[in-house]
N, C-alpha and C positions, 0 to 999 in steps of 0.2 A: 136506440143509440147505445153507442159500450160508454159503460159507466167506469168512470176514477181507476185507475191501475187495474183495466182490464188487458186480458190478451187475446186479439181476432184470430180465429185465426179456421178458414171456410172456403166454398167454392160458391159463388153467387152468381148466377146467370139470369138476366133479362127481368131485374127487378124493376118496377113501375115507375119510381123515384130516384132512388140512391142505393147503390151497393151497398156499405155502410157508409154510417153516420156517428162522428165523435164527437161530443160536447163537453167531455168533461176531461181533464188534463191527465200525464203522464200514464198511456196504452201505448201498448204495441202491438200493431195493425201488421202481423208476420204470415208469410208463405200461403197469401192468398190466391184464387182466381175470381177475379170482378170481370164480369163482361155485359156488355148490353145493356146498361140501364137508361131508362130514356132522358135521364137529366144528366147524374154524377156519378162516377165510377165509387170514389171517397169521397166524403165531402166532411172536412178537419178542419172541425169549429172551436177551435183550443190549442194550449198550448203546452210543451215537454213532451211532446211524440213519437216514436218513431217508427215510421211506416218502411219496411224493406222484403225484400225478397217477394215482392206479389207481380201479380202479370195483371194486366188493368187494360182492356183492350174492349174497342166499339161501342163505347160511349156515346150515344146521340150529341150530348152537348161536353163535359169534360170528366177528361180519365179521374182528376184530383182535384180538389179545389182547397187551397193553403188558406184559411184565414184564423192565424193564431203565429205565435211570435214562438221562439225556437226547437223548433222543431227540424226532426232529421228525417231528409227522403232518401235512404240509397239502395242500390240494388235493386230496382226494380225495372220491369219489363211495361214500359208505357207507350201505346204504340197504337193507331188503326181507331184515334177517338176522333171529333172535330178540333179540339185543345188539349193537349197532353195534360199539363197542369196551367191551372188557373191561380195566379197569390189576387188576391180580394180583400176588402174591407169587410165581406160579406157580414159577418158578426161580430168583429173585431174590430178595435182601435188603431190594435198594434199589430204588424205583420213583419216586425224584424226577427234579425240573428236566424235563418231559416237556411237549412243548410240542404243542397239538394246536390247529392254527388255519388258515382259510381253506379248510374242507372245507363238502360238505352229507352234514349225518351226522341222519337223519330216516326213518320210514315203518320202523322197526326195532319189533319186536312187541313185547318185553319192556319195552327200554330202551337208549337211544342211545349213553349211557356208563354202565357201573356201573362204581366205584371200591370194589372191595373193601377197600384197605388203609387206605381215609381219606387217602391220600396229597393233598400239594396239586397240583393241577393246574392249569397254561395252557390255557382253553378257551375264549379269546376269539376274535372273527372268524370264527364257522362261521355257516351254517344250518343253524337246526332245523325247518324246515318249517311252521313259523308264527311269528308276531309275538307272540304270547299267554304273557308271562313264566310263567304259572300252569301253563301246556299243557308250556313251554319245561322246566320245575323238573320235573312229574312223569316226565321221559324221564331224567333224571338223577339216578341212584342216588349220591348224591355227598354231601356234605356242602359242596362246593363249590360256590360261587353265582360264583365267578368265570367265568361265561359272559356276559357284559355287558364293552364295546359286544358286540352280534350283530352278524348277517348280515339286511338284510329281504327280501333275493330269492337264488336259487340265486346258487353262487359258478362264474364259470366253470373248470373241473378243467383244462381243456388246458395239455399241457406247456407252458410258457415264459406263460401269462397269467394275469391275474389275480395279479401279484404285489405289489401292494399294495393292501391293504384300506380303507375306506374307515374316515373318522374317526368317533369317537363325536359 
């Protein structure tokens, strides 16, 4: 697991478990490639994070799994898992102020976000892989509709661009 004010930063392919694994607070999880693990692409068990710029794809069960309170997801390429990301109580209490913006989080079989705890979430600014609020609503297990303004075209992920989003 990366420990306290680490930075990830790797290419991990077809790990058994979890791509990585964070348990201890304020890392940045920067310009990875996670593919294939049979459980969690990430799995962010803490909180003061920020995961961006990684590509997270074919994940047997999910690309990310949220269970820690503020933490930043953006710019990432999340796509081609069964769950894009997962917010969870999985080891957590708290799973507020989590802010998940200026990614493409789409093409995930299940669902692109499920929000198990009904927690409120920041889900402005992404793409979802189409314009179709209707298409947009059923990838989102959420109770949350706070995903307006969108994204109408991919967001570009590379380090350093794409840092601000475009107005509603």
């Amino acid at each position: 697991p990366a420990r306290m004010g680490e930075e990830v930063m790797a290419r991990i392919t077809a790990s058994v478990y979890t791509g990585i694994d964070v348990s201890d607070t304020s890392n940045i999880i920067d310009s990875n490639i996670i593919m294939s693990s049979q459980f969690y692409g990430i799995l962010l068990r803490s909180s003061l994070n920020v995961v961006r710029n990684n590509h997270i794809s074919g994940h047997v069960n999910v690309g990310l799994v949220l269970s820690g309170d503020t933490n930043v997801i953006e710019q990432n390429q999340i796509t081609g898992n069964d769950t894009g990301i997962l917010v969870s109580l999985f080891t957590s209490t708290n799973v507020s102020n989590n802010v998940i913006s200026k990614n493409n989080i789409h093409g995930n079989a299940i669902s692109n976000i499920q929000n198990v705890p009904r927690s409120t979430l920041n889900i402005k600014r992404n793409y979802w892989g189409t314009t179709d609020e209707v298409t947009i609503l059923s990838k989102l297990n959420s109770d949350s509709n706070d995903f307006r303004p969108y994204r109408f075209a991919v967001a570009d992920t590379q380090q350093a661009s794409d840092t601000t989003a475009p107005l509603p």
